[in-house]
C-alpha positions as CSV (number, residue, x, y, z in Angstrom):
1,X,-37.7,20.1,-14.6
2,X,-35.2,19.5,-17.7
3,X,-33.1,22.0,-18.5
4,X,-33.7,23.8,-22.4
5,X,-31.1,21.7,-24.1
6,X,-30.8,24.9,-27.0
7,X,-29.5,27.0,-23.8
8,X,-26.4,26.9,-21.9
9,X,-26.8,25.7,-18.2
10,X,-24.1,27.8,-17.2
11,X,-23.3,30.9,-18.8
12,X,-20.3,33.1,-17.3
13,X,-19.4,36.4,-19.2
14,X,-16.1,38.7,-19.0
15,X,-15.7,37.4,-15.5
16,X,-13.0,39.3,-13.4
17,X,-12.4,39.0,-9.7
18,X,-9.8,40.7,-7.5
19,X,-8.8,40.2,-3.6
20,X,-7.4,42.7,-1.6
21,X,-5.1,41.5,1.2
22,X,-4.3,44.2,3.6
23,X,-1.2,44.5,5.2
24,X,-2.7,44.1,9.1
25,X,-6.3,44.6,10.7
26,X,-5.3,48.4,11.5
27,X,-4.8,48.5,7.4
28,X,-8.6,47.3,7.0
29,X,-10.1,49.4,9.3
30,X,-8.2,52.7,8.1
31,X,-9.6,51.9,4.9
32,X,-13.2,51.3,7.0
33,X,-12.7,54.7,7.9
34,X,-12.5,56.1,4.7
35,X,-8.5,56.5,5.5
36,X,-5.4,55.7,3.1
37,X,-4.6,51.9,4.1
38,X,-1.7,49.3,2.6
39,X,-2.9,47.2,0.9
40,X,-2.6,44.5,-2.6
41,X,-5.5,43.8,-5.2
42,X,-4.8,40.4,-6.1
43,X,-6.3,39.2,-9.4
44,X,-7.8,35.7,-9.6
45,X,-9.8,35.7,-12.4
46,X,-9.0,37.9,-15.5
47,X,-11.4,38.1,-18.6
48,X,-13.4,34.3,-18.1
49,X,-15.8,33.4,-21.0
50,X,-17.8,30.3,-20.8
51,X,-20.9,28.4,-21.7
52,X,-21.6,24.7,-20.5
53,X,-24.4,22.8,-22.8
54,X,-26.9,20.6,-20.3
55,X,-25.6,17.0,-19.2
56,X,-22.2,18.0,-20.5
57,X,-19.5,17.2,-17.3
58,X,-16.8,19.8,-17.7
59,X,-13.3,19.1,-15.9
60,X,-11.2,23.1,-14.4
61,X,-7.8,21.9,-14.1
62,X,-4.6,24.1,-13.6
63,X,-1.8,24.7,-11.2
64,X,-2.2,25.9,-7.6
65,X,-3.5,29.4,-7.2
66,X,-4.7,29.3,-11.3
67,X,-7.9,30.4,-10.6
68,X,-10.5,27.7,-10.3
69,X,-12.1,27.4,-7.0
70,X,-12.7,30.9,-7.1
71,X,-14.4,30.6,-10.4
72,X,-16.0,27.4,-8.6
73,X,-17.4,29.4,-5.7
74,X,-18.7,32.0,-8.2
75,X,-20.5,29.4,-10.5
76,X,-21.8,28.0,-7.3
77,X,-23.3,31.3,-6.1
78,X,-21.4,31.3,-2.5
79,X,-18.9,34.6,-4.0
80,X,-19.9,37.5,-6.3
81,X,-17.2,38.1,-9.5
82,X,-15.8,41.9,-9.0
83,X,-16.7,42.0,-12.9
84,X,-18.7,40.3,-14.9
85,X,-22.2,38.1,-15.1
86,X,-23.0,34.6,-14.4
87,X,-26.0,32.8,-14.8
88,X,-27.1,29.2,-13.9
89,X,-30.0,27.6,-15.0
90,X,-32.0,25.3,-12.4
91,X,-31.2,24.1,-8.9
92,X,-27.3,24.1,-7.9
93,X,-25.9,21.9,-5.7
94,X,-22.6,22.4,-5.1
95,X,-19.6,20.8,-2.7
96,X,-17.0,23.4,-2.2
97,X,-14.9,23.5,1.2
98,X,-16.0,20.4,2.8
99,X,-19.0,21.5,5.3
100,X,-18.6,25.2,4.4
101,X,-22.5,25.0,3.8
102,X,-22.8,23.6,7.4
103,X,-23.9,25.0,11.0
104,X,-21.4,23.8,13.4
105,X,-23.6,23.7,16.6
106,X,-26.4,21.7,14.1
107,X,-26.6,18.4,13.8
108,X,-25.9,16.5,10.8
109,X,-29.9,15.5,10.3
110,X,-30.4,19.2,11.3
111,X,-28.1,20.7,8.8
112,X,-29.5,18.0,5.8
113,X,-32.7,19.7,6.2
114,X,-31.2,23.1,6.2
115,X,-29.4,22.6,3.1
116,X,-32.4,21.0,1.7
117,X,-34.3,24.5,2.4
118,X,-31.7,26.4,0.6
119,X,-32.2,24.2,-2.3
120,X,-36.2,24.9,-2.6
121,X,-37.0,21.5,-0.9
122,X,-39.7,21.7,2.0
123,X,-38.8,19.8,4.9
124,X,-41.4,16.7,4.0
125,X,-39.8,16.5,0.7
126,X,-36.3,16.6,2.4
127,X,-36.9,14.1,5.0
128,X,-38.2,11.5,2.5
129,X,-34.4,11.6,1.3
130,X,-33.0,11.6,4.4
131,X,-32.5,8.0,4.7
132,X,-30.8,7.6,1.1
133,X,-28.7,10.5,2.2
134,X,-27.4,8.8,5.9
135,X,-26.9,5.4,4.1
136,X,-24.9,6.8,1.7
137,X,-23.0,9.3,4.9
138,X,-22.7,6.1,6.9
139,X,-22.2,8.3,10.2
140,X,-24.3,6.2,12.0
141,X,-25.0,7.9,15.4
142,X,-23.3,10.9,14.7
143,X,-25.7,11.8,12.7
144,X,-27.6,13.3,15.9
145,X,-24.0,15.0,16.9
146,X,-23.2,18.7,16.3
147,X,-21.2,18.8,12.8
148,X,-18.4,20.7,14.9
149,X,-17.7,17.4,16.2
150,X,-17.1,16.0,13.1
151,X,-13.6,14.8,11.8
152,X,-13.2,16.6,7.9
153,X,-14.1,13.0,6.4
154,X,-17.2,12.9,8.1
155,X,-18.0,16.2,7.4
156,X,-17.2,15.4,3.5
157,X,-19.1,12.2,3.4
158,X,-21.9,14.2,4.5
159,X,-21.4,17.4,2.2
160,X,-21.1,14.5,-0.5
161,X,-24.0,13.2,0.3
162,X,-26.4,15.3,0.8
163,X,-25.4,17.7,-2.5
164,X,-26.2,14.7,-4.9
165,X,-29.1,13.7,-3.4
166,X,-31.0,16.4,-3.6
167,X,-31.3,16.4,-7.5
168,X,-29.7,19.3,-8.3
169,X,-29.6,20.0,-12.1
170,X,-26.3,22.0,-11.9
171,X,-23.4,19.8,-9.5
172,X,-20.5,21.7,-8.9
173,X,-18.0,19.7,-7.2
174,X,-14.6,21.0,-6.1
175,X,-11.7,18.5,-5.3
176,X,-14.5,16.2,-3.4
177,X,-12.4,12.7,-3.8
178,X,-9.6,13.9,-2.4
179,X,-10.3,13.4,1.0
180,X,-11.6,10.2,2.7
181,X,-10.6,6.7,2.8
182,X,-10.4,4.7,-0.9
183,X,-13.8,2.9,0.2
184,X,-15.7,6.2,0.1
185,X,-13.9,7.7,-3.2
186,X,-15.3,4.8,-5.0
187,X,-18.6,5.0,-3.6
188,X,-18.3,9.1,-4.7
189,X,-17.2,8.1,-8.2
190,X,-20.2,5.5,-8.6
191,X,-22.4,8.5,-7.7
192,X,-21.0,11.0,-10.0
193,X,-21.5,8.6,-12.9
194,X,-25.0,7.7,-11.7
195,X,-25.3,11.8,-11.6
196,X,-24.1,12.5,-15.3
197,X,-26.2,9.3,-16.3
198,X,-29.4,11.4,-15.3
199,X,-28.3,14.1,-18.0
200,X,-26.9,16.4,-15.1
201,X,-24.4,19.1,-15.8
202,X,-21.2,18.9,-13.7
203,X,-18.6,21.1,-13.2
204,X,-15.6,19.6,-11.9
205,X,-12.3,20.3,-10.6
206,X,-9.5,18.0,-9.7
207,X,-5.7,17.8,-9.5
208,X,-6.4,13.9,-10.4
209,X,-6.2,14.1,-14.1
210,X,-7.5,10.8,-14.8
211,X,-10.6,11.1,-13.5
212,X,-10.8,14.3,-15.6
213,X,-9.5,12.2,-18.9
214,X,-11.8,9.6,-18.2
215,X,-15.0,11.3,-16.4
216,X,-15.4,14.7,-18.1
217,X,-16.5,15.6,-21.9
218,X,-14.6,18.7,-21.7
219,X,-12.1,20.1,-20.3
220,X,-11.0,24.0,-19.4
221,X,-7.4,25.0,-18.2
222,X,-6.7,27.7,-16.1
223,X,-3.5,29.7,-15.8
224,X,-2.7,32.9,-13.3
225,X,-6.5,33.5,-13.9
226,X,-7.0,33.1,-17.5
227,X,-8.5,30.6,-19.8
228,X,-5.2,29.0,-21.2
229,X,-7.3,26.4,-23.4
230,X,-10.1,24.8,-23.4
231,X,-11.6,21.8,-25.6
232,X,-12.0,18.0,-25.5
233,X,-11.2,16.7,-22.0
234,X,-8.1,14.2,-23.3
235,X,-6.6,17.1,-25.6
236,X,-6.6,19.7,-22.7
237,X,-4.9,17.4,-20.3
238,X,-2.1,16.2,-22.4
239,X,-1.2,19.6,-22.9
240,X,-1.5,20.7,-19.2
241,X,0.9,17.4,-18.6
242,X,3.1,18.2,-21.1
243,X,3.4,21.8,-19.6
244,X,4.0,20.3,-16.2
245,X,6.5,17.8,-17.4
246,X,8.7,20.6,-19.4
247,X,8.4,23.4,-16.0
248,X,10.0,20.5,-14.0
249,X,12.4,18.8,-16.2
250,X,15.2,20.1,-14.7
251,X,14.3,18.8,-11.6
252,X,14.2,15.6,-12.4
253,X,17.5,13.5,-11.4
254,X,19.1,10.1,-9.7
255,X,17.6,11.4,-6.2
256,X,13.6,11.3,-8.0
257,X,12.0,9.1,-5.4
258,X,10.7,5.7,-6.3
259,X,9.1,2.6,-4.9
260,X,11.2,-0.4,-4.5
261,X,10.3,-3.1,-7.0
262,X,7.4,-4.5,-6.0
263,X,6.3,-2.3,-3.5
264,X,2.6,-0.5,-3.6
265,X,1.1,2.6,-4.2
266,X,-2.0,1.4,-1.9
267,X,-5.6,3.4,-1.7
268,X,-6.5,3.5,2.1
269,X,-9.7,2.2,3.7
270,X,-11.9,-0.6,3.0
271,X,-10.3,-2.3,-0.1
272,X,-11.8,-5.7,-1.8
273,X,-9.2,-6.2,-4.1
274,X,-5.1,-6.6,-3.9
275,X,-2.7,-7.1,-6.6
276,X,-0.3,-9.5,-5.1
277,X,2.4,-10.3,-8.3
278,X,3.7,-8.1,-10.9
279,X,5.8,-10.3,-12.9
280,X,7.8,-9.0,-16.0
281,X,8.8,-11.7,-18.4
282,X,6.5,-14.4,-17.3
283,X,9.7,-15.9,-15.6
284,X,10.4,-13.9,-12.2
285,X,14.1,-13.1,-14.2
286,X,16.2,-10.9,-12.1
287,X,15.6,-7.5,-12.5
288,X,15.5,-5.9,-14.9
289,X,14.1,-8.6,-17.8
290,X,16.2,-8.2,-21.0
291,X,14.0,-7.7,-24.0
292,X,15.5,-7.6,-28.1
293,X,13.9,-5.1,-30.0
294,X,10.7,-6.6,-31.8
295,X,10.5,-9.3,-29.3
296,X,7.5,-10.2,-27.3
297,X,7.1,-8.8,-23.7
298,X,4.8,-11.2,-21.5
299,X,3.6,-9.6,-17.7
300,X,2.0,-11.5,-15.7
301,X,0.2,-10.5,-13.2
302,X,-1.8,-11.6,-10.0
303,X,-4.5,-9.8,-7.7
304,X,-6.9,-11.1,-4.9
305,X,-10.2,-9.9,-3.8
306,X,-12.7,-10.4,-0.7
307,X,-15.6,-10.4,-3.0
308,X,-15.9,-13.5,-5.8
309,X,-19.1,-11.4,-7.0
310,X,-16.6,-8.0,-7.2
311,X,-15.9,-7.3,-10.8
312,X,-12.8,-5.5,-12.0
313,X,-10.7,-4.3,-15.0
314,X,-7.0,-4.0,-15.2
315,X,-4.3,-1.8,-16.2
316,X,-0.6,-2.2,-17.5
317,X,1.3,0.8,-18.3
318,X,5.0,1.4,-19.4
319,X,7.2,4.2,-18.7
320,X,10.0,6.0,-19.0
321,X,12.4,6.8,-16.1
322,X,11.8,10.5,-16.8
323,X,8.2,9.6,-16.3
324,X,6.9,9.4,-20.0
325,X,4.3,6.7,-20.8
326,X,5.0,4.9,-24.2
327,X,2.3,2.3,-23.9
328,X,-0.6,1.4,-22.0
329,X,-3.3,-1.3,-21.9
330,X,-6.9,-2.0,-19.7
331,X,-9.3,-4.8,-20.0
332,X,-12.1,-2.2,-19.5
333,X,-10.8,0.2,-22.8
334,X,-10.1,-3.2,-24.8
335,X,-13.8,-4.1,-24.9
336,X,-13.2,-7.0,-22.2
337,X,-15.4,-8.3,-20.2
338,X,-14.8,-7.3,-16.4
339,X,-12.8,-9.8,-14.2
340,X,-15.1,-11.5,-11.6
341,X,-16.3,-14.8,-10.3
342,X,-13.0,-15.8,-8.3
343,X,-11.2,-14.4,-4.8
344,X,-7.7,-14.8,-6.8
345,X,-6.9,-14.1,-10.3
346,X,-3.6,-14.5,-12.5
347,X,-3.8,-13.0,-15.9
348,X,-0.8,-12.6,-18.3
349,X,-0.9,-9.7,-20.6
350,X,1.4,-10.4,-24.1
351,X,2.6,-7.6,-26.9
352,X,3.4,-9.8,-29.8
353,X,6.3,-7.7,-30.9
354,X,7.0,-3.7,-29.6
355,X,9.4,-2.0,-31.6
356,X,11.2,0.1,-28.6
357,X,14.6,0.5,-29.6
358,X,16.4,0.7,-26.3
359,X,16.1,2.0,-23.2
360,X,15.0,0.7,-19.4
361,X,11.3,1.0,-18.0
362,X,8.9,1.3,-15.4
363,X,5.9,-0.8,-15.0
364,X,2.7,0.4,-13.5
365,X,-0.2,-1.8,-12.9
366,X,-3.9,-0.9,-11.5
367,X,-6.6,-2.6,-10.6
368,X,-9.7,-1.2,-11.3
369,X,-13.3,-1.7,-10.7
370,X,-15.9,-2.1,-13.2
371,X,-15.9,1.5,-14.6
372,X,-12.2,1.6,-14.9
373,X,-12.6,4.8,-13.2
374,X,-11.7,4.1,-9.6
375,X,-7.9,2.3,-8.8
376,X,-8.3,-0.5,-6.2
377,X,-4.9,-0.9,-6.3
378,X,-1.7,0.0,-7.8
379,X,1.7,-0.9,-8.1
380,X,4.8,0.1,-9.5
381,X,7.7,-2.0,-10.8
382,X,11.0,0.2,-11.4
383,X,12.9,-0.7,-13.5
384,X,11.6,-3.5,-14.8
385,X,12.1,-4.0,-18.4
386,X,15.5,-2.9,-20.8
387,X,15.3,-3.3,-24.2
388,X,18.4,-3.3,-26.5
389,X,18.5,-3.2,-30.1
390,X,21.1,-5.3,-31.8
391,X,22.9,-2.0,-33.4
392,X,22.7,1.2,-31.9
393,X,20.2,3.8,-32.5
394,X,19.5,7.2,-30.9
395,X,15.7,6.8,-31.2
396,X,13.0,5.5,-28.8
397,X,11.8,3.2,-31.2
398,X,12.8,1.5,-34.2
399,X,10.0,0.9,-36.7
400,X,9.4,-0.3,-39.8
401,X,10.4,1.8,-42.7
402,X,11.9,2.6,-46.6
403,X,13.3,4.7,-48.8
404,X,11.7,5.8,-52.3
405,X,13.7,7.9,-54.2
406,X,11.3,10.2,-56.0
């Protein structure tokens, strides 16, 4: 059943949740005992407000230890706040700790059904999925095995598969495309946005901040337990990067490691595309290609794939040696049509004319399939590209101007 679109499909209200970590076992079972024990309340969640509208995908970002798989767990149902009231409308599905939900002496067909059960599906309901759910697993016979035999990707590829197929109206998904090889992430990310198609809510959390940027419609950051903002998706993450990038400044020197040029930044697993050539200058110049200011810069750049029928988008994107990004491009977010119909490609990407000043640069490419959502591939060029401006200037870029005297 649809959720009320004029009510909030999660609704959390002055959430607080504490922890206390005792000092031994003999600590916890004096205070058992109704005896004075040492111990620390630990804080997690101070004071959390929020409501998420139904279909709308919401990204929790932060820091290690900010807050947000406990306030993942409690939207999920699987912990209790200390303080405070949730409420979730509909069917939750949710992937937490990969096969937390799980019965380790059950086998994976065994524990489908049980999860299944806990969702309000009978077992006849549940094994009509069954077979959707094991293709997408692709455990093949240990499918029959206990899960305690599982290795942590198989038990996420099941977790994953089973919690969005069982039509939840609520997903809650915590960190689930971290783990596995790159073939399974993008068979994940093609799920989610199947998922969000459907008009499901999703609440998301990932260190990844693209595919917050480029998945979620909102965004909420969390800091030592508290809301810190929360608003559009892209708005929330610059903010959170910027506050990363100025905490670690200062540790940013000549010792900041860095792939050789050319060398690759490589997903793992089953892969059907490669970029083979990132060439700055369109000339193979020794590094790195000399640029005047206002000039045009010309990469080209060349990728292979095992599939002529695979489509994919590209990405270019220029930065800084301190790691700031001052310009980026993608087939997919310049209205182009994906890249498909060959097993190698070369494209050449031209800017007519930039107007960086000075300086030396990085270039990052990525090839991405036909969302633009999952990297294939990506490479990283150091060093690449100076630019020098025919008289000095102390500024990053030197455009266009004049002076009006008012």
């Amino acid at each position: 059943m649809p959720l009320d679109p004029r009510h909030p499909a999660v609704i959390v209200r002055d959430v607080h949740k504490w922890y206390r970590v005792y000092a031994s076992p003999t600590e916890r079972i004096k205070r058992v005992i109704g005896r004075r024990s040492r111990h620390l309340d630990i804080q997690a969640l101070d004071r959390i407000n929020i409501e998420v509208a139904p279909g709308t995908a919401v990204g929790i970002i932060g820091e290690n230890g900010a807050g947000k798989s406990t306030l993942m767990k409690i939207i999920a149902g699987t912990t209790s706040p200390t303080v405070g009231t949730v409420e979730v409308s509909g069917t939750v599905a949710a992937i937490l700790e990969l096969g937390a939900a799980f019965h380790p002496e059950f086998s994976g067909r065994d524990n489908a059904v049980l999860y299944g059960a806990l969702m309000g599906l009978d077992r006849e309901e549940m094994e009509s999925r069954l077979e959707d759910i094991f293709a997408f697993a692709e455990l093949g016979e240990f499918i029959e095995h206990p899960v305690k035999s599982y290795s942590t990707g198989m038990a996420m590829r099941l977790a994953f598969a089973v919690a969005t197929h069982v039509s939840p109206e609520v997903l809650v998904v915590d960190e689930a495309l971290a783990v596995g090889d790159g073939y399974f992430q993008k068979k994940c990310v093609d799920k989610i946005l199947e998922i969000k198609g459907r008009g499901t809510t999703i609440v998301f959390c990932s260190h990844a901040m693209y595919y917050v940027t480029m998945f979620c419609d909102r965004a909420l950051w969390l800091a030592k337990g508290r809301v810190e903002r929360d608003g559009k998706a892209r708005e929330v993450v610059e903010a959170y990067e910027a506050h990363l990038q100025s905490r670690d400044m200062r540790r940013v020197d000549s010792s900041r490691i860095a792939a050789e040029p050319g060398a690759e930044i490589a997903t793992q697993g089953k892969r059907v595309g490669r970029i083979t050539a990132v060439v700055p200058g369109g000339r193979g110049d020794e590094l790195p290609v000399t640029i005047a200011t206002g000039d045009e810069l010309i990469i080209d750049l060349e990728f292979t794939s095992s599939d002529p029928n695979e489509p994919f988008h590209l990405g270019v994107a220029l930065d800084t040696l301190d790691g700031r990004c001052v310009l980026a491009a993608s087939t997919m977010r310049d209205g182009a049509a994906p890249i498909t119909g060959k097993t190698r490609y070369r494209t050449r990407l031209r800017f007519p004319s930039l107007p960086i000043a000075s300086g030396t640069f990085h270039i990052y490419a990525f090839l991405l399939d036909e969302s633009a959502l999952y990297t294939h591939d990506q490479v990283i060029v150091t060093e690449a590209v100076r630019f020098e401006s025919a008289e000095w200037t102390p500024s990053l870029i030197d455009a266009e101007h004049r002076w009006e005297h008012l």
